[in-house]
Phi, psi and omega in degrees: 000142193270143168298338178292309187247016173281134181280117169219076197273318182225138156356318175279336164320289203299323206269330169289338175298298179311299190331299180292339186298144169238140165308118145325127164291348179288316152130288206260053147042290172305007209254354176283340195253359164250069178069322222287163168274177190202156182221120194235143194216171158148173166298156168310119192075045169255309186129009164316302183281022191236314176294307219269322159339305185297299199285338162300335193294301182308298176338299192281284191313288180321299181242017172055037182278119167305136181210161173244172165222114160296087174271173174212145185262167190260354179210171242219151134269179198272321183284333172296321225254321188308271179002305159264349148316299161346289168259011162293154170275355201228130190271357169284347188275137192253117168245091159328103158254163232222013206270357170283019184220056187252113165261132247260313203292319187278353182266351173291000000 
């Protein structure tokens, strides 16, 4: 099962997850917990949405932190792409559409 579809619904989910999780050796797992932001990247099946499942997890136990999980699709339908023009706020703003680069696998 891919992190993206992992059920981590109850304490024995989240705790064999940890448990199990192996860490990138490169690394420095605490260095996600001082505040700083970060921009986490890589190919598809590297293991972005798996990394950040860990450090949310740790977050919420470790700093009593509240946290969400966010996906975002990389492309629009044409009635979603109105919709949000429809309502942005701002008219300076450049919106791309992008639903001719739409991957079947990243928009689900």
């Amino acid at each position: 099962e891919d992190a993206r579809n992992l059920k981590l619904k109850d304490e024995s989910q989240r705790r064999l997850f940890l448990e199990t999780y192996v860490s990138p050796r490169r690394f420095k797992i605490e260095d996600f917990f001082d505040g700083s932001k970060y921009f986490v990247f890589g190919q598809k099946g590297a293991g972005k949405t798996a990394l950040l499942q860990y450090i949310r997890l740790r977050a919420e136990i470790e700093l009593d932190a509240r946290t969400s999980f966010y996906y975002f699709q990389s492309a629009f339908s044409q009635d979603e792409l109105k919709a949000f023009l429809k309502h942005r706020n701002n008219d300076n703003e450049q919106v791309l559409d992008d639903t001719s680069l739409n991957d079947a696998d990243e928009a689900a």
